[in-house]
C-alpha positions in Angstrom: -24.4 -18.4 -24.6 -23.9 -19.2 -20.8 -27.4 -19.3 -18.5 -27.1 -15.9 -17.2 -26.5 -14.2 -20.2 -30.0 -16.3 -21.4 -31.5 -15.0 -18.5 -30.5 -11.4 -19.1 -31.7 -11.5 -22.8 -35.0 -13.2 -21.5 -35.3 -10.2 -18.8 -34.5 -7.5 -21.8 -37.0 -8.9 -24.2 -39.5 -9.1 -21.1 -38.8 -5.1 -20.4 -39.6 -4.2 -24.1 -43.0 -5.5 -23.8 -43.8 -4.2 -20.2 -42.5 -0.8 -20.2 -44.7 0.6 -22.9 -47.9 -1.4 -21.1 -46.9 0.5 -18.3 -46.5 4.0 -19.9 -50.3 3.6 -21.8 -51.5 3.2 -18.1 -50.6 6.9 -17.4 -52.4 9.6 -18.0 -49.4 11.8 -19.2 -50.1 12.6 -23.1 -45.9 13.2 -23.1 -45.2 9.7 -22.1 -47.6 7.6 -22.9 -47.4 6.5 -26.5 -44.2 6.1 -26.3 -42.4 3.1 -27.8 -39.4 1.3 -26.6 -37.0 -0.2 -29.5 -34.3 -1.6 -27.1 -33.6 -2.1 -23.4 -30.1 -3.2 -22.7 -30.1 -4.6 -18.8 -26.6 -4.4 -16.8 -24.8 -7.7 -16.1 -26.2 -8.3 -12.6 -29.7 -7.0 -14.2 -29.8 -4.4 -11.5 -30.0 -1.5 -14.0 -31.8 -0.7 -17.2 -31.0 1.4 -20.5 -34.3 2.2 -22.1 -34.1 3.7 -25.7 -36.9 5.1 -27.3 -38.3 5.9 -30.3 -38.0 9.5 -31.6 -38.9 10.0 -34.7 -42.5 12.1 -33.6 -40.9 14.2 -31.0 -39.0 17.5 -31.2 -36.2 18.5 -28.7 -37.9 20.4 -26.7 -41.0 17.3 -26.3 -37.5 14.8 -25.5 -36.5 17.0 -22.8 -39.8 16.7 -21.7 -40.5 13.4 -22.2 -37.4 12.5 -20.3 -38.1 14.4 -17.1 -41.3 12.9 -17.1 -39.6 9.3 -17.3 -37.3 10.1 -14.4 -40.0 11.2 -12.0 -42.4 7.8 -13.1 -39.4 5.9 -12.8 -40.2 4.2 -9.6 -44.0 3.7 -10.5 -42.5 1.6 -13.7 -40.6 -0.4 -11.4 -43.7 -1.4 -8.9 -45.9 -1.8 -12.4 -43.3 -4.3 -13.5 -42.5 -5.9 -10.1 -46.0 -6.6 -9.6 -47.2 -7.9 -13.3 -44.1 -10.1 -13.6 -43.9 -11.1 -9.5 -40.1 -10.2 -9.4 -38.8 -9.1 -6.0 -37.2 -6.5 -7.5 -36.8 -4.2 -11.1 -33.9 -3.0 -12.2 -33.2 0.9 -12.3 -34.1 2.9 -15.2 -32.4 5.1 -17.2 -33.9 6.2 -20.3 -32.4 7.8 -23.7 -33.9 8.2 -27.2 -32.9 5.8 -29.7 -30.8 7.8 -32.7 -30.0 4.0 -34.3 -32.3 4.9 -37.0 -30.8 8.4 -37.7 -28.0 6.7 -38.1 -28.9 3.8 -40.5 -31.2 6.2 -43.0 -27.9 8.2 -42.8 -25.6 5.5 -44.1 -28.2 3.9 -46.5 -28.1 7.7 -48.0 -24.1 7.0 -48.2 -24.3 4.0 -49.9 -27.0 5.1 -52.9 -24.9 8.5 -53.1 -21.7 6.1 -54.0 -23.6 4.0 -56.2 -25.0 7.5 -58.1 -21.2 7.8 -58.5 -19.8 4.7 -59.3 -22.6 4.1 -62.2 -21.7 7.7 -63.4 -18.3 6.6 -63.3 -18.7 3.7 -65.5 -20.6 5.2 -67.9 -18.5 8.5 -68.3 -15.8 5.4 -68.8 -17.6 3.9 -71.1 -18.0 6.9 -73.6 
């Protein structure tokens, strides 16, 4: 792993901590329990992919979850600026995380074709 892409991982795990200290400093009930699982930083670290966690939130509290992220955008980049003594934060962008959708999905794959494959075997068997 070459320095800067240390220093980008180092910046990313830095983000995951500060951006939800940040949101429990609001006084927004939409944003401030939020969790962040991942925060993927561009190469030059000038911009920042935020996923969150959405496993309590309907559609309609995303969209407005998300709205609400774009306008407290800025004040998430002074929080972090100041707290960390950067001279500058990257940009944020911010999308709910559908990883774990995705995984539950696929562990539900793999028991449905072991179901199969042991009903297989024993209907063999017989």
């Amino acid at each position: 792993m070459r320095e800067e892409e240390i220093k980008r991982k180092r910046t990313e795990s830095r983000l995951v901590e500060l951006i939800p200290e940040a949101l429990s400093t609001m006084n927004d009930s939409r944003i401030n329990g939020l969790s962040v699982t991942e925060v993927v930083c561009s190469r030059g670290r000038y911009d920042a992919k935020v996923y969150l966690d959405k496993s309590y939130l309907n559609e309609e509290e995303q969209k407005d979850a998300l709205k609400q992220l774009r306008v407290v955008s800025n004040y998430l980049s002074t929080y972090i600026r100041d707290s960390e003594g950067w001279f500058k934060a990257p940009k944020f962008t911010f999308e709910f995380d559908d990883q774990l959708e995705r995984i539950s999905n696929i562990e539900a794959l793999f028991k449905e074709i072991g179901k199969r494959k042991t009903k297989d075997s024993q209907d063999e068997s017989k």
